[in-house]
N, C-alpha and C positions, 0 to 999 in steps of 0.2 A: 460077619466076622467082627469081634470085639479088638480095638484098638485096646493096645497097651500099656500101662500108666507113665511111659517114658514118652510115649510119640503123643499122649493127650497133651502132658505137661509141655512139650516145645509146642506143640501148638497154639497152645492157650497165651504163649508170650507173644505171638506176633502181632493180634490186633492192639494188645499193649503198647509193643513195639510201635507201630507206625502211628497209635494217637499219638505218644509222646512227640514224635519227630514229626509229624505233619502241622501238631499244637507250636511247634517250637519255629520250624517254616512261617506259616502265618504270621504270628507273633513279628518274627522278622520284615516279613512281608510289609506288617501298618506301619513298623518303625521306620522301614525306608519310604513309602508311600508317602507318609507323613515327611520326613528331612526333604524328599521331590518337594512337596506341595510348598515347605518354607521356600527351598532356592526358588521356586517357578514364581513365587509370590516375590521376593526380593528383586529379581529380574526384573519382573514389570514396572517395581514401584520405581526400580533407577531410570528404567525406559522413562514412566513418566516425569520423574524428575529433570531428564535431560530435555525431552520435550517441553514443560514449563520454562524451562529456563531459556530454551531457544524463543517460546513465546515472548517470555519479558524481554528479550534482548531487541525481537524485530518492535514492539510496543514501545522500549525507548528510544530506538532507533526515530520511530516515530515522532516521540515529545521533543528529542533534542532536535531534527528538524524544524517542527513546528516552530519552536522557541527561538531556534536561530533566524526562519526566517522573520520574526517579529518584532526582531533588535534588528537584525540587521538590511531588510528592506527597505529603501527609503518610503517606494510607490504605500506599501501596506501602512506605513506611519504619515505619511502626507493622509491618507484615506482617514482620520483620525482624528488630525490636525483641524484648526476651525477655518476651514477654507473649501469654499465649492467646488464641487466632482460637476465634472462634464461627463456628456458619455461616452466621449473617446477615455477617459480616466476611469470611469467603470467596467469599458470592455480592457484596458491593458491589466486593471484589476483582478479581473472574473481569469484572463490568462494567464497572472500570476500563480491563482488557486489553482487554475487545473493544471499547471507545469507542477508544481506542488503535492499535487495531485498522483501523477506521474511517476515521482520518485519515489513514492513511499511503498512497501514490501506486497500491500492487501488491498483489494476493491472497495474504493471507500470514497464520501463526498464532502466537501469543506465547504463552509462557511461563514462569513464573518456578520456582525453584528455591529453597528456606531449606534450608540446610547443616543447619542446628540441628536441624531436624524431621523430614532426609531426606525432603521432600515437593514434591510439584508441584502447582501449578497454572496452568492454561491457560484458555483463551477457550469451552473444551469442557467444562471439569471440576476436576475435582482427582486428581492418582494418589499413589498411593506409588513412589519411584524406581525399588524394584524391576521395580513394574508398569510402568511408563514404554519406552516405544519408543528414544524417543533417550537411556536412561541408558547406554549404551555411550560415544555423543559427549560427556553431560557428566563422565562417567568418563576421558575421552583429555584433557581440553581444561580442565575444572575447576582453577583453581588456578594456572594457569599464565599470568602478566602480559602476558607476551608474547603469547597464545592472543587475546586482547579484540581483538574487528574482525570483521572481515566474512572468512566460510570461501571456499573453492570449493564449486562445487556438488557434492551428494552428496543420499543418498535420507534423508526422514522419513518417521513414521507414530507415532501416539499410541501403537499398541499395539507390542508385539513379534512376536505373530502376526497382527500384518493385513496382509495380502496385497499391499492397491495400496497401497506405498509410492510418496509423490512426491517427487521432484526439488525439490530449494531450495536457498537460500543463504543462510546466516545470520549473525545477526548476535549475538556474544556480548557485554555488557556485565554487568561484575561488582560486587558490588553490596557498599560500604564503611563500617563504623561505626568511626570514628577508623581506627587501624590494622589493622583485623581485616576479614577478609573473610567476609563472612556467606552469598552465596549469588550469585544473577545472574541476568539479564534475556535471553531468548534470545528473538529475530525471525529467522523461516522466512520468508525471502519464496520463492514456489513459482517455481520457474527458466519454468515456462513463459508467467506473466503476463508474467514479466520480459523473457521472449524477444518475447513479442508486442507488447510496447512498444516495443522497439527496431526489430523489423521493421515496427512502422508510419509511420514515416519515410518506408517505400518507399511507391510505388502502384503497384508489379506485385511477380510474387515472382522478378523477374528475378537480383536481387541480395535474397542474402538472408545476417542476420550471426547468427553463430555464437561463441558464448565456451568455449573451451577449459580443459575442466578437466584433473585428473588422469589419466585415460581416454580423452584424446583422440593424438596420436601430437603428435611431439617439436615444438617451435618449429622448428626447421630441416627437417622434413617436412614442416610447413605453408607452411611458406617455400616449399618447392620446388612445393608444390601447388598455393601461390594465395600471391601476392607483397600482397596486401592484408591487412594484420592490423596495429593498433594492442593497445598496452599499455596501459592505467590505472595512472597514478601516484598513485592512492588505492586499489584494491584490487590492484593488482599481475596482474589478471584479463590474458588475451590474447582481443581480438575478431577473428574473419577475417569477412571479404566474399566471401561460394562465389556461381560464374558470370558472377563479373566480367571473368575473362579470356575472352574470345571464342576458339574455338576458328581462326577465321580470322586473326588475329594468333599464334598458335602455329605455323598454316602458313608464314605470310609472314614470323616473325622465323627458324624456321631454315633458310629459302630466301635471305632476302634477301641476305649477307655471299658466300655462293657464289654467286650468279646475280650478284652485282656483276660480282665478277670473270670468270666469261664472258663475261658484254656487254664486259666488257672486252676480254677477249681477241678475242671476236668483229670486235667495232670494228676492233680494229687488224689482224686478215685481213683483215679485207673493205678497209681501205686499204691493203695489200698488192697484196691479189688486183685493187685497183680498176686500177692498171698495170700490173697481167700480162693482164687480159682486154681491155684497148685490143687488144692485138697478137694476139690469138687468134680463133679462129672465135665466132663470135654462139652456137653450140650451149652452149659452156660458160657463159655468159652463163645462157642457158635452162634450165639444170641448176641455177646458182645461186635464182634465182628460183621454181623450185619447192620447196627446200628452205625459200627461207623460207615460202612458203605452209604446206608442212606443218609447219614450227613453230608458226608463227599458228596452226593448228589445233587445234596439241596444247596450248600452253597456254591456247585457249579452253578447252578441255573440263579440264583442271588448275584455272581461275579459279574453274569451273560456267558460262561465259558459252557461250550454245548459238545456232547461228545464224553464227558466224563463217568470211564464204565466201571474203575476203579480207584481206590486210594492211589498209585503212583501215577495213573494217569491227572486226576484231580490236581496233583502235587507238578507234574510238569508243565501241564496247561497256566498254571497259576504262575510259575517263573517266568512263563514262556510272553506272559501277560504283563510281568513287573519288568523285563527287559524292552520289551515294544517302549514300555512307558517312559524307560531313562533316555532311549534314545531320543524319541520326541526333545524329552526336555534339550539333551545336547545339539539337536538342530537349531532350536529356537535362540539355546546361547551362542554359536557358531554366525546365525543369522544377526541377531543384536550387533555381535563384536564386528561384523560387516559393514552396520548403519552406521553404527558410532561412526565407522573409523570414515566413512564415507563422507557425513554429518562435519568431521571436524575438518578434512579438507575442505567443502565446502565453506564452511564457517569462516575458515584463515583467509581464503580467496575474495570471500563478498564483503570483510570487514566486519562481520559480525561477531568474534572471538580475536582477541588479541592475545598471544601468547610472548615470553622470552625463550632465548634459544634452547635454555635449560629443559625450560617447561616443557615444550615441542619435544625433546629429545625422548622426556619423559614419559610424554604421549603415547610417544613411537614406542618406544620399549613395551609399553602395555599389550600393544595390538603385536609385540614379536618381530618390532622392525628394528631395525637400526642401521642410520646415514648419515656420517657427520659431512660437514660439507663448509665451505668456506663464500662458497656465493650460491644463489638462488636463479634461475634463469624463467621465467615465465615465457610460454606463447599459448595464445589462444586462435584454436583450430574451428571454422565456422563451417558447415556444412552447403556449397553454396547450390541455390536457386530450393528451396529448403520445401516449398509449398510444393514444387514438380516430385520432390522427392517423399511426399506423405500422400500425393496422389497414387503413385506409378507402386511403391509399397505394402504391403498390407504392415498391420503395427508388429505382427510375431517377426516380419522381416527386417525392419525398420531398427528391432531392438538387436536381431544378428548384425545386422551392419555395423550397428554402434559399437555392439561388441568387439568385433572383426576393427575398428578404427582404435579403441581404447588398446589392445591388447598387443595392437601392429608398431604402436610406439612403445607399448610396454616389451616388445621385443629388441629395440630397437636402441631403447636404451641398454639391457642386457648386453647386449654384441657389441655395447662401446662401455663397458664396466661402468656403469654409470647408474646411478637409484634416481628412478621416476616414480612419478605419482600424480593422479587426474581425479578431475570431478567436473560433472557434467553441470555446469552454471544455468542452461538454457536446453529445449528441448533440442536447438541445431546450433550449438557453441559448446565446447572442452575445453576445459584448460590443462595445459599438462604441467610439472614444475621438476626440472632439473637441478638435483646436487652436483653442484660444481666444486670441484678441489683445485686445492692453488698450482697445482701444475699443469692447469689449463686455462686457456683463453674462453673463458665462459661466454661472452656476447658473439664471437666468431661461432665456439662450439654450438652456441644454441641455434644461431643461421642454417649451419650445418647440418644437423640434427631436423630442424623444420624443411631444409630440400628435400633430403634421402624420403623424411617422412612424406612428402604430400609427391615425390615420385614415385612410390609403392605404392600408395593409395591411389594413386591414377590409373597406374599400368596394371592393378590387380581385383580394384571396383569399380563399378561404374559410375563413378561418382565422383567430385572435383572438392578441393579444399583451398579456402583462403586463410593465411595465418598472418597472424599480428604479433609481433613482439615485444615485449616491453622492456624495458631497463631494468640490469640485473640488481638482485638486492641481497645485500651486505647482511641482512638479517632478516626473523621471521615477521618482525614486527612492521616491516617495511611492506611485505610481502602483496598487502590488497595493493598497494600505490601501483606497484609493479603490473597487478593485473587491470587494473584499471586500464593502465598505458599500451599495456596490451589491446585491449577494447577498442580504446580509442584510436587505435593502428589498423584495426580489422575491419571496422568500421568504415574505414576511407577505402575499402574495394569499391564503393559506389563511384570514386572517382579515379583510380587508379587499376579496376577492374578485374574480375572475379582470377582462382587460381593461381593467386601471386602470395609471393610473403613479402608484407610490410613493416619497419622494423623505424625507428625513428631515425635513422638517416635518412630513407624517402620520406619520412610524414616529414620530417622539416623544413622542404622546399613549399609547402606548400602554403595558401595564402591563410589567411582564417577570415573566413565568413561575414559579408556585408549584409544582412538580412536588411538593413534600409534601402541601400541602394536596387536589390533586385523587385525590392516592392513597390519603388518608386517605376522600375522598368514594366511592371506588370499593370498598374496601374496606366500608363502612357499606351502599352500594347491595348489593353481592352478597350479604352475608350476610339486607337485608331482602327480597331474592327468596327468600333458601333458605329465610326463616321463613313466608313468604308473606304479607309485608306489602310494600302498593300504595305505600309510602313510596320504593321503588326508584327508580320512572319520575320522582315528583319531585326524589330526589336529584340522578339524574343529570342531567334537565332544568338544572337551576341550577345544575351545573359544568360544564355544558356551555355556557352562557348567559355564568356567570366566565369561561372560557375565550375567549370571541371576543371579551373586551375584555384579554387578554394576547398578549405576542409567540407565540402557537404557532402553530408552520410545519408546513410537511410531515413531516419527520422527529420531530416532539414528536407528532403525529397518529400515528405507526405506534405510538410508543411508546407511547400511550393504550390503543389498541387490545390490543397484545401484555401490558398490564399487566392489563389488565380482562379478557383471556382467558385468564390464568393464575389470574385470584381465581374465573372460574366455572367453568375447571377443577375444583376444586377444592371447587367448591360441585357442581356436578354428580355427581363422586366419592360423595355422602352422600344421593342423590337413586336411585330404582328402578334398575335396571337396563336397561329399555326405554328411558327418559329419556338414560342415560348413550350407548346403542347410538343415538337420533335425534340427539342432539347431535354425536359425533364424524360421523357420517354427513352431518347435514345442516347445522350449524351451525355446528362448530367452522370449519373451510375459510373458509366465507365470513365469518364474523367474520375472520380473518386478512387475507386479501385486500381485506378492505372500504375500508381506511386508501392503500392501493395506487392505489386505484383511483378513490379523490375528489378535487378537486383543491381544496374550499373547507370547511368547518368546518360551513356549513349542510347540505349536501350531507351529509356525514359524520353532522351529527345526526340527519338525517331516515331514511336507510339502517341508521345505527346502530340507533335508538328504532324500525325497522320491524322490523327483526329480533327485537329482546329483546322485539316485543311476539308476535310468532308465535312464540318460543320458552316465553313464557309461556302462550299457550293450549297448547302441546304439556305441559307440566308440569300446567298445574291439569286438560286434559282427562284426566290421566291420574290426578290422586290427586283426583278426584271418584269416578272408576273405583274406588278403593281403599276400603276399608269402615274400613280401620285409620285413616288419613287423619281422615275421619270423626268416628271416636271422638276422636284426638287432637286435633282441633280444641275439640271438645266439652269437654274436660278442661281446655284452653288456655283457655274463655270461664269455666269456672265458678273457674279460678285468678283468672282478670282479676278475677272479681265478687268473689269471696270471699277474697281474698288478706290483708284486716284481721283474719281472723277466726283467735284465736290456734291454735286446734285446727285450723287444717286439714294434710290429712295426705295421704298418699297412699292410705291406708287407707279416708279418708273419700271421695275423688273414687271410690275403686274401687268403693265401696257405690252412690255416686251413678251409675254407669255400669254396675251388674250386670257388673263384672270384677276376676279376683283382681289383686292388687293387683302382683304381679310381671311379670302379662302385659300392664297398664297404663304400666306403668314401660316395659319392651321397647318399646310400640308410641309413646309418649310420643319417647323418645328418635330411634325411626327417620324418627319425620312429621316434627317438629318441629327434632330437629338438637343439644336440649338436654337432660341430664339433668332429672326432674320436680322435683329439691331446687334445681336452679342456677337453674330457670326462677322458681320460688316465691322465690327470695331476690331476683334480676334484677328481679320487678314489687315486693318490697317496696323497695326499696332507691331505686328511680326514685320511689316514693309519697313516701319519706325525705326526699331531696333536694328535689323540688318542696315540701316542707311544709317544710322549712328557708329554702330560698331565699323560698317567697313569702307565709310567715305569722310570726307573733311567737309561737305554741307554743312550750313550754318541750320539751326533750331528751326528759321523758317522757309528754309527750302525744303529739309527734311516735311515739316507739315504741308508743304503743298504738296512732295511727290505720295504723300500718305494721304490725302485727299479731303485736306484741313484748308482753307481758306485766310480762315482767324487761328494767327498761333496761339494764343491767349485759348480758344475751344483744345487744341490738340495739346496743350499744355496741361491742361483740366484731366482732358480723356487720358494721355497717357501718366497720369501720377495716380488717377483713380484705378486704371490697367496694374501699375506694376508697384504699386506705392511710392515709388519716387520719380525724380523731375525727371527730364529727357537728357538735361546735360549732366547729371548729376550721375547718373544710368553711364554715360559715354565716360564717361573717369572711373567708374569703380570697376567698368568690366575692361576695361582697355588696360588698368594697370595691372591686372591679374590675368 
């Protein structure tokens, strides 16, 4: 049956019909594709922008430390000065650097240099320059004014021949007495802490940045490779952003500009051809129309879109394709506007951005907040015994919890009309910060606020919080001080103990820290275990007991431990050798870890005093074992009895003990720790002083009942003992 020349002619308009409006689709399709691929590329570049900037900020952080300590330490400027280092001066030195060490944002190693001595020292040791790994770099760079700042990255290594050299970037500061230049200050920070700070910005490793150094290919390479890279206009460093570019915007930008213009061209055949095919047979019509199907086909399978049997299918897979796509993009900005906002509390709380209150207002505004507030209230919330709790956890749980703790104050504050906001400072530390208005008592409010919080969170996880408060502040610019005081409040659960809130009414009772005095008490314990006298367990009981009425924190606690296991180090060394083999075996380790792993000062004593007492039964089970032991001891009681007695001698204890008298001396020295002359002068000299201090004896009664003969000998011995005379000893302690 022959179609009619009415129903040929609507027919003939339709494959018309749909080139046009599918040509005009597309068309729109690259225009939007393209504007995505500008915003997605914008996005990035600011991501990277904030990123660098956070870099330069922790990097000055850096230098203005460095710098400060180099004015203002006196130990680092004596080391400089023309006058000789001992090696007590080089180890409080080397402690300097690694306190120094410490504070700074990145895993990194310091070292100084004196021109004068050709000598280094570092956080590791001391070398001579020759020995030194990086004297090649301060051989290139030494001396040179312009050289002071921060390098590119390049390889370190203490040695010359040590193998794993790493990756750093350092910072030279040189070091000035009047005009003269004496030597310099050199910070390694290791490139790949550094890398990993900056890529943690991200939360996938979709985008990931990279700083270009000498060894990487040209600026305009990089350019061509990846159009995402900022500069630093403080180290001059170049950052790129690798897989930012979607490889589907690489298809669609050098298609787009050509495929314009055949849609174009197309367009205008097919209005063309739309009044040439009026007048012709419907076949050609049918010819047209197939070819566009097999275009639709072909650029489905060019798109990846599969399934397309027709033109309107074609056309809605392709929408269906450019909506997936904007969404993407809107997560990615929803996510960003998340980091920022997260990034700039952060930032306010560690001191690393300083804002005015304006500024901060205007901050807020951006992210859709708005809080005005009249005081600030900080607490910081510490997760306590924090290691039980990344054991007993897995991390997908770990991060519910944390969420369940951020969101419980963020409720929290709601229910008292009140705008909070937190950031997570530390893997097991919060800080939360309270807008306080003047019709509230903000330092009571904040109290407040920290009870109700850490009794929810008791009665509702299993899990305990200690909080610290800090002093409220008047503005934002105050605002790190505040958290700082914070810290240093939360801090003190090691002595005020876990599950509490500390607030500086209680931190103010308490003492601040004698770090001489306890060292002085650790030193006197160790040496009375090596004598073996029981006076140890009470020494350290009773600086242990001083100790929990001063500020010692966590970090004063490692350093107890690591001090006190470097003096029984050392007392161990002069002890058997079995002794020396259980102790690194079984004692040394866990005395280390012990300070780790407490989180309260009781806790610490009781673990501590359990240990030195089972390391004490391991020592005396073994020099009971000992026959030498023994005798020394026996030698030790008839000095204590007989020590008035002017004859006595070594001669005479040997008689008394049926041993010659040099094999007494030997065994004397290895039980005991002390030559048998030092030991004999050591108990007259203590009889001395007690009889000075607590009788009216004249000089030489005193040296008789000390077992002196000739006062002119005991006059001798005790000025050589204590550096000064006996009567001179009886007036300066007696008036004080």
């Amino acid at each position: 049956m022959r179609m009619n020349w009415y129903y040929r002619t609507i027919l003939s308009y339709a494959p018309i019909f749909f080139v046009i409006i599918s040509s005009m689709i597309f068309v729109i399709f690259l225009a939007l594709n393209n504007a995505s691929e500008r915003k997605y590329l914008e996005t990035n570049k600011a991501i990277l922008d904030r990123i660098v900037f956070h870099a330069d900020a922790n990097l000055m952080l850096i230098e203005r430390n460095v710098v400060s300590k180099l004015l203002m330490d006196s130990e680092i400027q004596d080391y400089f000065a023309n006058t000789s280092q001992d090696a007590l001066d080089d180890f409080l030195l080397q402690k300097k650097l690694i306190d120094l060490s410490l504070t700074l944002p990145f895993a990194n190693t310091i070292y100084i240099y004196n021109e004068a001595e050709q000598r280094i020292i570092s956080d590791l040791g001391s070398y001579s320059l020759r020995s030194f790994g990086d004297a090649d770099f301060l051989a290139a760079n030494y001396g040179r004014k312009e050289a002071a700042g921060w390098f590119n990255p390049r390889s370190f290594a203490y040695s010359p021949h040590e193998e794993e050299a790493q990756q750093v970037v350092s910072l030279v500061k040189f070091v000035y007495t009047g005009d003269d230049m004496r030597g310099a200050l050199v910070v390694n920070v290791y490139q790949r802490s550094f890398m990993e700070y900056l890529n943690s910005f991200g939360e996938s490793d979709y985008n990931r940045v990279r700083l270009i150094d000498a060894a990487s290919p040209s600026p305009d390479q990089v350019t061509a490779m990846n159009p995402i890279q900022v500069q630093s206009d403080y180290t001059g460093w170049t950052y790129v952003s690798e897989g930012v570019h979607d490889q589907g915007y690489n298809w669609l930008s050098l298609f787009s500009s050509a495929w314009m213009v055949i849609w174009i061209i197309l367009i205008l055949l097919a209005l063309i051809g739309f009044t040439i095919i009026t007048h012709i047979h419907y076949k050609p019509i049918q010819s047209i129309t197939e070819k566009v199907s097999q275009f639709s086909n072909r650029k489905s399978e060019e798109l990846g879109i599969k399934g397309a049997n027709n033109e309107f299918t074609f056309i809605e897979m392709a929408l269906d394709h450019l909506l997936k796509r904007s969404l993407d993009y809107e997560n990615l900005h929803k996510e960003d506007s998340l980091l920022r906002q997260q990034r700039l509390f952060h930032d306010l709380l560690a001191g690393h951005l300083v804002l005015t209150d304006e500024e901060f207002q205007q901050r807020l505004t951006e992210f859709n907040l708005s809080a005005p507030y009249d005081r600030l209230g900080v607490m910081v919330a510490e997760l306590d015994r924090y290691a039980e709790f990344t054991d007993r956890y897995k991390v997908k749980d770990q991060n519910l919890l944390k969420f369940i703790v951020e969101s419980a104050f963020r409720d929290l504050g709601q229910s008292h009309h009140v705008f909070v906001w937190h950031a997570w400072m530390e893997p097991h530390r919060i800080a939360f910060v309270v807008h306080h208005t003047a019709d509230s008592h903000s330092t009571q409010a904040t109290i407040t606020y920290a009870e109700e919080f850490k009794k929810w969170i008791h009665q509702h996880l299993e899990l305990t919080l200690t909080i610290g408060i800090g002093a409220d502040s008047t503005s934002i610019e105050t605002l790190a001080d505040s958290y700082r005081n914070a810290v240093e409040n939360v801090e003190l659960k090691t002595v005020l103990g876990i599950h509490s809130i500390i607030d500086n009414r209680r931190s103010a009772g308490i003492l601040n820290l004698d770090r001489y005095a306890y060292l002085q008490a650790l030193d006197y314990a160790a040496q009375s275990f090596r004598m073996n006298d029981s006076e140890w367990r009470a020494k350290l009981t009773q600086v242990l007991g001083e100790l929990s009425k001063m500020q010692f924190r966590k970090r004063d606690m490692v350093e107890f431990a690591q001090a006190f296991l470097k003096r029984m180090d050392q007392v161990v060394l002069a002890m058997s050798p079995p002794i020396q083999s259980r102790w690194k075996s079984e004692y040394q380790e866990r005395f280390a870890n012990l300070a780790e792993t407490m989180e309260t000062l009781a806790e610490f004593q009781e673990q501590f005093m359990s240990l030195m007492n089972q390391f004490e039964a391991c020592v005396e089970e073994d020099r009971q074992a000992r026959r030498h032991h023994s005798l020394a001891m026996q030698a030790k009681h008839y000095i204590d009895a007989h020590f008035a007695d002017p004859g006595l001698s070594l001669v005479q204890v040997s008689d008394y003990l049926n041993l010659q008298p040099s094999a007494l001396s030997v065994i004397f020295k290895e039980e005991i720790g002390e030559k048998f002359v030092d030991y004999v002068l050591k108990v007259r000299m203590q009889q001395a002083k007690q009889l000075l201090l607590e009788t009216e004896d004249s000089i030489q009664s005193v040296a008789i009942n000390s077992g002196y003969q000739n006062v002119n000998s005991f006059y001798r011995a005790f000025k050589k003992f204590q550096d000064i005379p006996p009567g001179e000893y009886r007036n300066m302690h007696r008036a004080t």
